[in-house]
C-alpha positions as CSV (number, residue, x, y, z in Angstrom):
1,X,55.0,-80.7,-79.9
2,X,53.0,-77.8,-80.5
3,X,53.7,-75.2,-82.5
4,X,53.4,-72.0,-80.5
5,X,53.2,-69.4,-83.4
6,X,50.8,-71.6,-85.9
7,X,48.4,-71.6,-82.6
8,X,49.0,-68.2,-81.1
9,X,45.7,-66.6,-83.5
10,X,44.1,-69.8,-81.7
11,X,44.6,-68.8,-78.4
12,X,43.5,-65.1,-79.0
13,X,40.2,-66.5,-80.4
14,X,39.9,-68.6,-77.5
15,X,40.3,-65.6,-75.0
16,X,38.4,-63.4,-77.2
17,X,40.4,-61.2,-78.3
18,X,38.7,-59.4,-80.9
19,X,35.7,-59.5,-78.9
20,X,36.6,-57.4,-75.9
21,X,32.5,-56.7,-74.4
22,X,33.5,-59.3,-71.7
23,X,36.6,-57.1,-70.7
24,X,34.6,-53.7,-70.5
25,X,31.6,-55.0,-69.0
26,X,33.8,-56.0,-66.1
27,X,35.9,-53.2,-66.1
28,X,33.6,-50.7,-65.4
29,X,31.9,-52.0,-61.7
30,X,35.4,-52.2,-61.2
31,X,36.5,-49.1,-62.0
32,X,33.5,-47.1,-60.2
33,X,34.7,-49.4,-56.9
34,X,38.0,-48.2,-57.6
35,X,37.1,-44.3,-57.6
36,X,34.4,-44.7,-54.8
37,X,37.1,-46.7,-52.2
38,X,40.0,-43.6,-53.3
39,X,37.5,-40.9,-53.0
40,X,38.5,-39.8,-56.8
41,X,41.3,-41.0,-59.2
42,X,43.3,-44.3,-57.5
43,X,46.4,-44.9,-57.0
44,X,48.3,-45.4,-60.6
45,X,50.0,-48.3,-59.9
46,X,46.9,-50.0,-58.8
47,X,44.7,-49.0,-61.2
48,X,47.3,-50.7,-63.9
49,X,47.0,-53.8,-61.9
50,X,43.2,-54.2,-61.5
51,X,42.7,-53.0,-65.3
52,X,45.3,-55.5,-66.9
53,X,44.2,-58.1,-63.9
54,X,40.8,-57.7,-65.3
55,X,41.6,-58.2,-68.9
56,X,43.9,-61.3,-67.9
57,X,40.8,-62.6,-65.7
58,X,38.3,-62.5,-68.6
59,X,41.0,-64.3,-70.9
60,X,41.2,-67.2,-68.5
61,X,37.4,-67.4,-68.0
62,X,36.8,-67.8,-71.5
63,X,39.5,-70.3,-71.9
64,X,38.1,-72.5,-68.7
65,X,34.6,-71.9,-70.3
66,X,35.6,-73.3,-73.5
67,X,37.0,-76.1,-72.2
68,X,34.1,-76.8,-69.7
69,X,31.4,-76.5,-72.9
70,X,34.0,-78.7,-75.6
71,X,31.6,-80.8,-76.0
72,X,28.2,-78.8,-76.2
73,X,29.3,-75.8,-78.2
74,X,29.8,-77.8,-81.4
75,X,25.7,-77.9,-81.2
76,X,25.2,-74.1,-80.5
77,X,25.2,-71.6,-83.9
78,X,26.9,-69.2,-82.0
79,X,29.8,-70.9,-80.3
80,X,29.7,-73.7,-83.1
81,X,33.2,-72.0,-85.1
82,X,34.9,-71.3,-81.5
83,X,39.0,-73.3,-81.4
84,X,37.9,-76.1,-79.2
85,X,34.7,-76.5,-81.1
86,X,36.6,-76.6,-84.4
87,X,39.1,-78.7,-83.2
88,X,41.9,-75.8,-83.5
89,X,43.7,-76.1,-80.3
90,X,43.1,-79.2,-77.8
91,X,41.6,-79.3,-74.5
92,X,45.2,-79.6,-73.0
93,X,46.0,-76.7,-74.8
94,X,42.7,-74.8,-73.8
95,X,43.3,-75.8,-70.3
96,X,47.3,-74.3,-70.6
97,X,45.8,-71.2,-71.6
98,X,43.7,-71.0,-68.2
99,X,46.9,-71.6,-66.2
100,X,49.5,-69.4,-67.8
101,X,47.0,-67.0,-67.3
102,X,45.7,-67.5,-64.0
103,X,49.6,-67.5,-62.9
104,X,49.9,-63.9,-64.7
105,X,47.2,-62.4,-62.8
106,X,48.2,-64.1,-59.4
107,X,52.1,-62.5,-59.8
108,X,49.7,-59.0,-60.5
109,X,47.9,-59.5,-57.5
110,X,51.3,-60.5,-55.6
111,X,52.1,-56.6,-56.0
112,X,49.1,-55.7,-53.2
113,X,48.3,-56.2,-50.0
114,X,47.7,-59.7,-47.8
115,X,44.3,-59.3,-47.5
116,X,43.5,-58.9,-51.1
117,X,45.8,-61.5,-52.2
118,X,43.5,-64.0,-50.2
119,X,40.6,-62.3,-51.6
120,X,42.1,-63.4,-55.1
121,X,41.7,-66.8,-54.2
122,X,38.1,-66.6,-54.1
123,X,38.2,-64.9,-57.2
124,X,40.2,-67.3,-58.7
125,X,37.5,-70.2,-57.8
126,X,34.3,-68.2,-58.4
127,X,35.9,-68.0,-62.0
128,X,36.7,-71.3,-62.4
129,X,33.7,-73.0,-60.9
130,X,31.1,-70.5,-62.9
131,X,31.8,-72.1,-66.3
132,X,30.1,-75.9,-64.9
133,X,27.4,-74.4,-63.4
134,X,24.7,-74.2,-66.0
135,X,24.9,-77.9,-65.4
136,X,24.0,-77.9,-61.5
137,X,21.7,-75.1,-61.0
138,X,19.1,-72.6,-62.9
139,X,21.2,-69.8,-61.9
140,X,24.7,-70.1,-63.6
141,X,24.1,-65.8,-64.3
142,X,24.3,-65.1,-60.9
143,X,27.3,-67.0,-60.3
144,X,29.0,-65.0,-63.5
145,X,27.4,-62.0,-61.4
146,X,29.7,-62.8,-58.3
147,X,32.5,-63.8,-60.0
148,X,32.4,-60.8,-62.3
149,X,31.5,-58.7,-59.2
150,X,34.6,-59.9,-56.3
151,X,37.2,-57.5,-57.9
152,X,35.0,-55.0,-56.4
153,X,35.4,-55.9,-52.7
154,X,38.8,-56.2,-54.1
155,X,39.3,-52.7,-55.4
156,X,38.8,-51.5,-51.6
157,X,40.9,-53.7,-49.6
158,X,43.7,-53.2,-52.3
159,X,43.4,-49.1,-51.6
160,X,42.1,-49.0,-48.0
161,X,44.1,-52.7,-46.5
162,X,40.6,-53.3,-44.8
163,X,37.7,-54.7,-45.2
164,X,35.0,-52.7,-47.5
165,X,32.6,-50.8,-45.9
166,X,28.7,-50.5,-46.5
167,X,29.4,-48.4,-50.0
168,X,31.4,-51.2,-51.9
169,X,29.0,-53.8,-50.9
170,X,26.4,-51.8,-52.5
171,X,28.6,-51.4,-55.7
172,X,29.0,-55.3,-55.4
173,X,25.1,-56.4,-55.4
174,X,24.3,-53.8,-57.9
175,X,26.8,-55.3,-59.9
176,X,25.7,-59.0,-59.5
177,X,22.0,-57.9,-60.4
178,X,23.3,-55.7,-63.5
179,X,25.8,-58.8,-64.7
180,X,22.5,-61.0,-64.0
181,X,20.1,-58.7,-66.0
182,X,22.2,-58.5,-69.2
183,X,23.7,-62.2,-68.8
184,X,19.9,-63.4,-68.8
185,X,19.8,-61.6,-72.2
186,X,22.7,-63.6,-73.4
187,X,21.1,-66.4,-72.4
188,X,17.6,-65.9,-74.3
189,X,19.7,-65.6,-77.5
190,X,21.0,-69.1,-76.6
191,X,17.2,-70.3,-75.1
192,X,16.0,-72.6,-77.7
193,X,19.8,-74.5,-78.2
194,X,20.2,-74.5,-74.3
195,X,17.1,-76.6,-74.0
196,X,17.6,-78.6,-76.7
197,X,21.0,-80.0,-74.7
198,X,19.3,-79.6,-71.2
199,X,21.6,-76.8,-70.0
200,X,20.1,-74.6,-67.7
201,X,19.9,-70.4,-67.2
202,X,17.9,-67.5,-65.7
203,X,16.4,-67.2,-69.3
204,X,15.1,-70.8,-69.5
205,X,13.9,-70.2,-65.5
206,X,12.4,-67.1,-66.1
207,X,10.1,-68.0,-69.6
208,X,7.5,-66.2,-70.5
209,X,8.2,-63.4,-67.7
210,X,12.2,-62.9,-68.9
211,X,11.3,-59.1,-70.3
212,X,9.7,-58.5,-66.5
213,X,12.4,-60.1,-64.1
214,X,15.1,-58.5,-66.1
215,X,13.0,-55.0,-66.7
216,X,12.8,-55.4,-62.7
217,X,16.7,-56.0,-62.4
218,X,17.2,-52.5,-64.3
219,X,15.5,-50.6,-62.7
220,X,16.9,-52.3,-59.0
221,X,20.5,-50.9,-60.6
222,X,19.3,-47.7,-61.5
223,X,17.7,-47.1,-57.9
224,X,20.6,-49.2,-55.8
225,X,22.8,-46.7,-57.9
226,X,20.8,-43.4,-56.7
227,X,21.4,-45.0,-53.2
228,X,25.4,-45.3,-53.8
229,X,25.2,-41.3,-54.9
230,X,23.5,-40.1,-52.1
231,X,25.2,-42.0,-49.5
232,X,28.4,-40.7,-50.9
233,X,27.2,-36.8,-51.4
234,X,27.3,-37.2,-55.3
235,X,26.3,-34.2,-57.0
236,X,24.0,-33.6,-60.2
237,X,26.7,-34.8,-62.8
238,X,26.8,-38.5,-61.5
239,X,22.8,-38.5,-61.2
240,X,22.8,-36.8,-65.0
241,X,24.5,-39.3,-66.2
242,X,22.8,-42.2,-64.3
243,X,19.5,-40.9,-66.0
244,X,20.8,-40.7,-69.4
245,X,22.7,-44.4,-68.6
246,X,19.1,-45.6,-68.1
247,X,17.9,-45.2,-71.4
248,X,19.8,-47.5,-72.7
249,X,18.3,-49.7,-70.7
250,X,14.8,-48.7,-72.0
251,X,16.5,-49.2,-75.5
252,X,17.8,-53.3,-74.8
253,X,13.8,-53.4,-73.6
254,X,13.3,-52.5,-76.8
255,X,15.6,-54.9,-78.1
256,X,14.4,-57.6,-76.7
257,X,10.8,-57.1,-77.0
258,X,10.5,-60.2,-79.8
259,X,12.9,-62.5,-78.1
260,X,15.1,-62.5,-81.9
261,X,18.4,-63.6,-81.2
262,X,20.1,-61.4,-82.6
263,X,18.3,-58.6,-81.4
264,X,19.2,-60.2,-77.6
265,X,22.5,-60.6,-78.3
266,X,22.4,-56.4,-79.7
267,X,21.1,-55.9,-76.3
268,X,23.5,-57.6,-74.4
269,X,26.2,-55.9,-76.0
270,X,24.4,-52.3,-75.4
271,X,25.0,-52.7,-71.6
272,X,28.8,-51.6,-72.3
273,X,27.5,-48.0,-72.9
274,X,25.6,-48.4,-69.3
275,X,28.6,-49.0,-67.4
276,X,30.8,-46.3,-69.7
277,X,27.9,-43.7,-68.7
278,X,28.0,-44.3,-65.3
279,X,31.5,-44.2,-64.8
280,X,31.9,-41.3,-66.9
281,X,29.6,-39.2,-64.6
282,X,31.0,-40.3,-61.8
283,X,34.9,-39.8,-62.3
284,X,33.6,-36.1,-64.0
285,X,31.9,-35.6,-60.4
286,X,34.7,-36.5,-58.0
287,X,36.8,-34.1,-60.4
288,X,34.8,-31.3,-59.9
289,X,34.1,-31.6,-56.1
């Protein structure tokens, strides 16, 4: 039988707990979607679910990643000390972490509307599924992108009880490219153990030309972002604070410029300041209007 409070630390390494980037890097798409679909500050009660749905969400995916990469992360310096790796908590017990948490953010979403409680579902599987994928295809950060990226069409229909218009699906491919851009980063601090197990990612696609394709994915979010604030009368605030977000995307160029690991990994990280930028400028500019 397992003992619950001997495993408890366990489970919060599993989910990440002390390492909340995963959390605020899909918080803040989601929080932008959010303002943008209310016109200013959401409802309260929704905005508790979507940010304690997000945090739940992020829990589980790292607990069905885990379980999906038991066997490869023993291999990789990074992931080498994670529970499953160590043999801390079992697959079964990895695996009961998804579920009870999965279950949590289901009863959350149980609180909304029809038509974004079937939107869940997809959400549900995109989040699921995204962990195998760097075994199928050479684009496993584009999946993360989506899946990372549905609570935005979410966000609308949860406020509005329709379908989103034009502006949310602009939110939702700028996030997939951003999520892509700085997950490809992740992914070049994990290049040389990925090919060494014959996993596949945008970073191993890309090669030589990763600092390009992802220099070119900034700079599509920077100018899909412009788009969003003139197609919903933004003022100088939001567009301040978009140009000052974009040096930090100059700065993970920087970063990356030598491919070190750990430099990568530093740049991945930065993108949290991004999204907080962005968001920032925007909630400050529907205030003032």
């Amino acid at each position: 039988m397992i003992n619950l409070r001997k495993q408890f630390p366990h489970y919060l390494k599993l989910i990440r707990f002390d390492r909340p980037i995963g959390s605020y890097l899909l918080l803040w798409p989601t929080l932008i979607a959010l303002w943008v679909a209310a016109q200013g500050v959401p409802d309260l009660r929704i905005l508790l679910i979507f940010v304690i749905g997000t945090f739940l969400m992020r829990s589980a995916g790292c607990a069905i990643n885990d379980y999906a990469d038991r066997d490869i992360d023993a291999h990789v310096e990074r992931t080498e000390n994670r529970p499953l790796a160590s043999g801390a908590i079992s697959a079964k017990e990895a695996l009961g972490v998804f579920v009870v948490l999965g279950l949590l953010s289901f009863i959350l979403v149980l609180q909304l509307n029809w038509l974004t409680i079937i939107l869940s579902v997809v959400a549900l599987l995109l989040a699921s599924s995204y962990p195998f994928m760097k075994r199928v295809h050479m684009l496993p950060q584009v999946h993360l992108g989506v899946a990372f990226a549905w609570a935005i069409p979410m966000a609308y229909t949860a406020i509005n009880n329709e379908l989103p218009n034009f502006s949310n699906w602009l939110i939702f491919i700028t996030a997939v490219i951003w999520t892509t851009a700085y997950d490809t980063m992740y992914g070049m601090a994990d290049r040389e153990d990925d090919l060494k197990l014959g996993l596949k990612s945008t970073a191993i696609l890309f090669g030589d030309n990763d600092r390009l394709i992802v220099g070119l994915m900034q700079l599509a979010v920077v100018i899909l972002l412009s788009i969003l604030g003139a197609l919903e009368s933004f003022g100088y605030i939001y567009y301040l604070a978009l140009f000052f977000a974009s040096i930090f995307f100059v700065y993970q160029q920087y970063l990356i410029r030598e491919r070190d690991r750990k430099l990568c990994f530093r740049a991945f990280l930065n993108n949290n300041w991004f999204g907080m930028v962005v968001f920032i400028g925007l909630a400050l500019d529907y205030f003032l209007q």
